[in-house]
Structures are given as C-alpha cells and as structure tokens.
N, CA, C and O atoms as a MOPAC input file, in Angstrom:
PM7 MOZYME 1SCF
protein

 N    -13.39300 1   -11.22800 1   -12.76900 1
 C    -12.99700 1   -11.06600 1   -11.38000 1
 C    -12.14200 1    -9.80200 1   -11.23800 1
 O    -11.17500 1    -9.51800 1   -11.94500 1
 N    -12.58000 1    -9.16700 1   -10.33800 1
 C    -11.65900 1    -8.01200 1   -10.40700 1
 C    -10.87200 1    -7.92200 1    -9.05800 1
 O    -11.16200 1    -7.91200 1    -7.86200 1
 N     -9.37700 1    -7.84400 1   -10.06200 1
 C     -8.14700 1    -7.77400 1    -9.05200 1
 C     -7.61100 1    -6.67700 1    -8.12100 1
 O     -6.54900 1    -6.80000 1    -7.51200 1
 N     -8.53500 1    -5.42000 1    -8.03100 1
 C     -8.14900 1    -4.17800 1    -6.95700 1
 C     -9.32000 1    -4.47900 1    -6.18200 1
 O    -10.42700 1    -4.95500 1    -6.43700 1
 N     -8.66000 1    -4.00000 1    -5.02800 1
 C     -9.48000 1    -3.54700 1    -3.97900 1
 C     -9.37500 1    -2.62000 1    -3.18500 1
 O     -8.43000 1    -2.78200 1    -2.41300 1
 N    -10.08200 1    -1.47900 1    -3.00000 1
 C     -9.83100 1    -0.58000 1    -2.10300 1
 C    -10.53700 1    -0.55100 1    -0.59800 1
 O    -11.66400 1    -0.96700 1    -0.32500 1
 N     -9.58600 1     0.04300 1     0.29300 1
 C     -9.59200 1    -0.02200 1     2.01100 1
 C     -8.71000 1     1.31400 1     2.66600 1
 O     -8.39700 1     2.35300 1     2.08500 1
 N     -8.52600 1     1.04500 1     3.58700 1
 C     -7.63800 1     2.17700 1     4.41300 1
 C     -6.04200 1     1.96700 1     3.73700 1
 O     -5.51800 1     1.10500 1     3.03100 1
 N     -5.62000 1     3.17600 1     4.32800 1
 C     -3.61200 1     2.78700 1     3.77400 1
 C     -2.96400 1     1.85700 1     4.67200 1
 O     -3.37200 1     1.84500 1     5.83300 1
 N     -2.01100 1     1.06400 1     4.33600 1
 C     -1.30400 1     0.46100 1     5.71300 1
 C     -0.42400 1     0.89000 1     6.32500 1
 O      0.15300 1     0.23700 1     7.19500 1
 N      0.00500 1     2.60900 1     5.86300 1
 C      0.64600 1     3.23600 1     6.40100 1
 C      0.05200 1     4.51800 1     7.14000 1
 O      0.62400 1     5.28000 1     7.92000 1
 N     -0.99600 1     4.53300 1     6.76700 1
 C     -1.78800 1     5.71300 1     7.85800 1
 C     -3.03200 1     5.64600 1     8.01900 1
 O     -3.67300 1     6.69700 1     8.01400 1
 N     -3.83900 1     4.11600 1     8.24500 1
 C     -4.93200 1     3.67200 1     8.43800 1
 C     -5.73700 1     3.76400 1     9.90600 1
 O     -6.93500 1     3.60800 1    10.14500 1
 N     -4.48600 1     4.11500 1    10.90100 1
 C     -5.35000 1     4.77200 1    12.19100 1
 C     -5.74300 1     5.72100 1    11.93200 1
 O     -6.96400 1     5.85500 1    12.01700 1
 N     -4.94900 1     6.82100 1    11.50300 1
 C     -5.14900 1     8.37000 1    10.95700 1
 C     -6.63900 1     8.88400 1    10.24600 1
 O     -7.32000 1     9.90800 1    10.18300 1
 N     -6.66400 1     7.65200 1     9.82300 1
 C     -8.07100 1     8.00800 1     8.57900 1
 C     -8.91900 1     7.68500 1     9.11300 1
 O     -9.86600 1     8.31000 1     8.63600 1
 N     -9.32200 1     6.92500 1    10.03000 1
 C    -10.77100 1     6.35800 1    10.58300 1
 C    -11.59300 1     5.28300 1     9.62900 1
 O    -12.79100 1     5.01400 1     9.55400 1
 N    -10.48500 1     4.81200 1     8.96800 1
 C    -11.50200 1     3.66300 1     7.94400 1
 C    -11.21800 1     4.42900 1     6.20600 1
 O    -11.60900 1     3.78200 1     5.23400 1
 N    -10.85600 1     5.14800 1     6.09500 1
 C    -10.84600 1     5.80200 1     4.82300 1
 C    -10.52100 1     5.12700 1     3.53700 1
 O     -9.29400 1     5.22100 1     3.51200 1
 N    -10.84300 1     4.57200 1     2.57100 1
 C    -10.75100 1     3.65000 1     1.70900 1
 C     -9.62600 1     4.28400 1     0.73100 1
 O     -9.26900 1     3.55400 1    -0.19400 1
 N     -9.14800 1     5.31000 1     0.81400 1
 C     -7.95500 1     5.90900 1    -0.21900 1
 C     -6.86400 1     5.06600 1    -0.58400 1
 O     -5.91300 1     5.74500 1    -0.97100 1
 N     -6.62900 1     3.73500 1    -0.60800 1
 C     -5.65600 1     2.84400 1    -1.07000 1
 C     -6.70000 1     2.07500 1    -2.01800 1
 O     -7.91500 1     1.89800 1    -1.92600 1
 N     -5.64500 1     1.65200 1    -3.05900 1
 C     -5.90500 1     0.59200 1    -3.69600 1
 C     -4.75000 1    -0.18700 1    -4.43900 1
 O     -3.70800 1     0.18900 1    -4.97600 1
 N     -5.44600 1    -1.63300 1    -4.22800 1
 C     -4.10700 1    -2.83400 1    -4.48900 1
 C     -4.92600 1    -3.64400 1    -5.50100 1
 O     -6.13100 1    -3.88200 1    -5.57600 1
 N     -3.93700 1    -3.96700 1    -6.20900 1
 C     -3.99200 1    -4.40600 1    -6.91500 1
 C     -3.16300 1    -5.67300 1    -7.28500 1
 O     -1.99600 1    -5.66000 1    -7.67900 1
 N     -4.09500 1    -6.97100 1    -7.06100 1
 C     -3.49800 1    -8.30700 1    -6.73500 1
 C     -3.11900 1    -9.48600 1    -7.57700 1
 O     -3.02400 1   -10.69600 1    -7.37400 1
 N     -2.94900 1    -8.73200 1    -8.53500 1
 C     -2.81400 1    -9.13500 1    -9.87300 1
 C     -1.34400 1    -9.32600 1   -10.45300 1
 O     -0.70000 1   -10.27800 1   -10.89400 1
 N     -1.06600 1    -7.65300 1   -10.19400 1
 C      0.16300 1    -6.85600 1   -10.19500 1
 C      1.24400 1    -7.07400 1    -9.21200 1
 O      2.39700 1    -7.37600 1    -9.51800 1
 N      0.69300 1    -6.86100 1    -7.72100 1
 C      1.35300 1    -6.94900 1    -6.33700 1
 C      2.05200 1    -5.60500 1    -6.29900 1
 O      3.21900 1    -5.33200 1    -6.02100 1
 N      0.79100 1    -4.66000 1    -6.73300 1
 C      1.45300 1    -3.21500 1    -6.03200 1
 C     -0.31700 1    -2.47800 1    -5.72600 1
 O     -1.42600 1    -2.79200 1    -6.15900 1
 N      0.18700 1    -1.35200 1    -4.74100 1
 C     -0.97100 1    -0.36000 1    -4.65000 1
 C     -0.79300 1     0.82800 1    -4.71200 1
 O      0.21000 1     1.21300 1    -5.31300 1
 N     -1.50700 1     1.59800 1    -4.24200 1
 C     -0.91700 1     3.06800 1    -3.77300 1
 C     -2.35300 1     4.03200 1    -3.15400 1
 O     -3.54900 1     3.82300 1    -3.35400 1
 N     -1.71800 1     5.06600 1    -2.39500 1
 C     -2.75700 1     5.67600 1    -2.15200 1
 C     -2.78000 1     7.10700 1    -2.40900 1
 O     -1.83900 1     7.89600 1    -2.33300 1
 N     -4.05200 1     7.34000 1    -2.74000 1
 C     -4.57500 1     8.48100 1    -3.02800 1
 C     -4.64100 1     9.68500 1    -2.27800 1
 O     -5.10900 1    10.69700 1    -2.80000 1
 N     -4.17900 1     9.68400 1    -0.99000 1
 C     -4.42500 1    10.57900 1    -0.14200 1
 C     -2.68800 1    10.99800 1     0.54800 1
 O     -2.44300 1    12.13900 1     0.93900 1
 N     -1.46400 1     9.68100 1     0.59800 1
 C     -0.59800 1    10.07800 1     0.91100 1
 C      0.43700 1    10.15500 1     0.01300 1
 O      1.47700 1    10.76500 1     0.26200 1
 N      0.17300 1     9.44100 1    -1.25600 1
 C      0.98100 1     9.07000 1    -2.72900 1
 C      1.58300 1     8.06800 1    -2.29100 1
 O      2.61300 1     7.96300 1    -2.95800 1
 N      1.48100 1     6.70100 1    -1.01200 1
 C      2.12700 1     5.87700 1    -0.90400 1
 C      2.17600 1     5.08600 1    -1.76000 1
 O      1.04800 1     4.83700 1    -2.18700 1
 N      3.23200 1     4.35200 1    -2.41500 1
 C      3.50600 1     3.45100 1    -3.30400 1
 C      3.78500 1     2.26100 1    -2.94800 1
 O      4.88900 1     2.13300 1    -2.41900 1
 N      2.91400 1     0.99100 1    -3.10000 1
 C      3.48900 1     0.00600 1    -2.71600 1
 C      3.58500 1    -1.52900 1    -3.53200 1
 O      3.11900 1    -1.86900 1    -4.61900 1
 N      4.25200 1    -2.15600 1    -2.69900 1
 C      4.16000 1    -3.70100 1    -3.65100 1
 C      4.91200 1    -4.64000 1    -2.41100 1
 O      5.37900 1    -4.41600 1    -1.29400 1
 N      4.71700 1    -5.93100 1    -3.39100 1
 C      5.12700 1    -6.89700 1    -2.54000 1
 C      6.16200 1    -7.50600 1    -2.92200 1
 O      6.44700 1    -7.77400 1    -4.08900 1
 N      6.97800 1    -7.83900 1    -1.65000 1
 C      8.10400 1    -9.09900 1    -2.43200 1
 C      8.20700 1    -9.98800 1    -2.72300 1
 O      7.10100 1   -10.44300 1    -3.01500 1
 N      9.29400 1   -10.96200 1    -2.92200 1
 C      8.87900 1   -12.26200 1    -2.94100 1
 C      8.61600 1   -13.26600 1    -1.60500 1
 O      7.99400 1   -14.32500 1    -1.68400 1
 N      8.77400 1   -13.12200 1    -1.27400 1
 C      8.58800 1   -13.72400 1     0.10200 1
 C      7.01800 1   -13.26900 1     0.73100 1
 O      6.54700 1   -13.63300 1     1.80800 1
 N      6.41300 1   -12.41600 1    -0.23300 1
 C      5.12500 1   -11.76300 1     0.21300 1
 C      4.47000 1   -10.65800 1     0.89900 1
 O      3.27100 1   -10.38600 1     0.82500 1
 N      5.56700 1    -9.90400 1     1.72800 1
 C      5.88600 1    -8.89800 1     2.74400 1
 C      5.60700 1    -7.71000 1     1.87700 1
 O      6.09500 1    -7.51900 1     0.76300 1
 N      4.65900 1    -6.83400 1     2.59400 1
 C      4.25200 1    -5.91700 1     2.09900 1
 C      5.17300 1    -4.34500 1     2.27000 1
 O      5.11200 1    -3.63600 1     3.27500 1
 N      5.93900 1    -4.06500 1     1.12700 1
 C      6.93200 1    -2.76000 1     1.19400 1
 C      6.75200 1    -1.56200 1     0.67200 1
 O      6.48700 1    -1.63500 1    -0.52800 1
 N      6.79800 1    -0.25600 1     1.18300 1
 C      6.30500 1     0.99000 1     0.56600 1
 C      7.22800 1     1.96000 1     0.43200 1
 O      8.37400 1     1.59700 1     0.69500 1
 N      7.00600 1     3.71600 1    -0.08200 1
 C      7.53500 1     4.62800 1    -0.44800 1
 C      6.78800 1     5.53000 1    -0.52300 1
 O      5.58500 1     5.38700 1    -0.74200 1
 N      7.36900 1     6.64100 1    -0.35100 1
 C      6.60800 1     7.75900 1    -0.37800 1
 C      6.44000 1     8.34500 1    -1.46300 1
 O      5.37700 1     8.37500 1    -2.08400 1
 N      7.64900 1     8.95000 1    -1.84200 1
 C      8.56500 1     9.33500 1    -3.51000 1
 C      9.09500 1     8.16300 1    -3.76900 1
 O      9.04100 1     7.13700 1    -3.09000 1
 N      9.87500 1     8.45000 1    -5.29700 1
 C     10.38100 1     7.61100 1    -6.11000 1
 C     11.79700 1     7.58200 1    -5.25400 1
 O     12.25000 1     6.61300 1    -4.64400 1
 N     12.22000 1     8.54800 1    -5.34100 1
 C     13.78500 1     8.39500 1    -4.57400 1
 C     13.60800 1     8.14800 1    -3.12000 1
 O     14.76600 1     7.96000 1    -2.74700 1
 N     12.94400 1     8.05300 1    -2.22300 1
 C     12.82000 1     7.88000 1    -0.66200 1
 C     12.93000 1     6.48200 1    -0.44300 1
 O     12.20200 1     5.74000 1    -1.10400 1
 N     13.71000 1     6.01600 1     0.36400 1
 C     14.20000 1     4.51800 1     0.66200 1
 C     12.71500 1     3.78700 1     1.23600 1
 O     11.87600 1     4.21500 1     2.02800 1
 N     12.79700 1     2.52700 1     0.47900 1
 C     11.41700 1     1.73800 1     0.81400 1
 C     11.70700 1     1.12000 1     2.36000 1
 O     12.78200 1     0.77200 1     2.84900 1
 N     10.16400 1     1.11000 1     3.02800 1
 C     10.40600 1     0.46800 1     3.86900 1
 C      9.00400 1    -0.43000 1     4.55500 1
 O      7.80500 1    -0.16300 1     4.47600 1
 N      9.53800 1    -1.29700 1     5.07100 1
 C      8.70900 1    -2.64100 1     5.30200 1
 C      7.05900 1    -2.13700 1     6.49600 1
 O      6.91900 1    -1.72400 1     7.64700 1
 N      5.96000 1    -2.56600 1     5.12400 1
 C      4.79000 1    -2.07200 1     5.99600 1
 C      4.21200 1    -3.45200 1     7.05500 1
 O      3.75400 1    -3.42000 1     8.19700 1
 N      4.48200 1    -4.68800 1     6.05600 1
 C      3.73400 1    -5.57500 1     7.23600 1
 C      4.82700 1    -6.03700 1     8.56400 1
 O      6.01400 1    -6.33300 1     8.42300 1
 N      4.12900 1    -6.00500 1     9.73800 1
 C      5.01200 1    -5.83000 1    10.95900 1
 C      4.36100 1    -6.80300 1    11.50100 1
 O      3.27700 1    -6.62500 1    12.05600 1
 N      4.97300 1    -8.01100 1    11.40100 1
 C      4.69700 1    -9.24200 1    12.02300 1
 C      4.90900 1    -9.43100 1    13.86000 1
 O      4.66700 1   -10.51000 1    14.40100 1

C-alpha cells in the first residue's frame, strides 16, 4: 500500500489550477511541495501545519 499521495499544495492550490506538486505522506504525517518548498506535517490533534524555510514561523493550513 502506498502511503504518499500527490495533489495540489494547500497553500497555493488556487494558484496552480490543479497542479499535483505536493506530496504527503501518511505514514509519516508530513509533505512538502515541489514547486513552493512548503514543508508540512500534522499535529496531534490532526490539523494540518506548514513552513516555508526551516527558520520561518509555522503556520496553520487547515481553516476550519
């Protein structure tokens, strides 16, 4: 069974028109994308959180 899947980013998925440049990996509970270097993962609570760089303060992608 394979645990990535790739789709649009959840941080710039209007932008792209569908562009599959992310991939997550659900195994792990992180992704990232290929097109903006977004870095992401999940917490515990499940909420999906990202970064741009390593030093740039994370911030919350799923917006309930």
């Amino acid at each position: 069974m394979n645990a990535e899947t790739k789709g649009p980013c959840p941080d710039h998925q209007i932008d792209t028109g569908g562009s599959d440049s992310y991939c997550f990996n659900s195994e792990k509970g992180v992704g990232s994308c290929l097109s903006c270097s977004l870095a992401t993962w999940l917490d515990d609570k499940g909420r999906l959180w990202g970064r741009k760089t390593k030093g740039s303060k994370p911030y919350l992608l799923d917006q309930e």
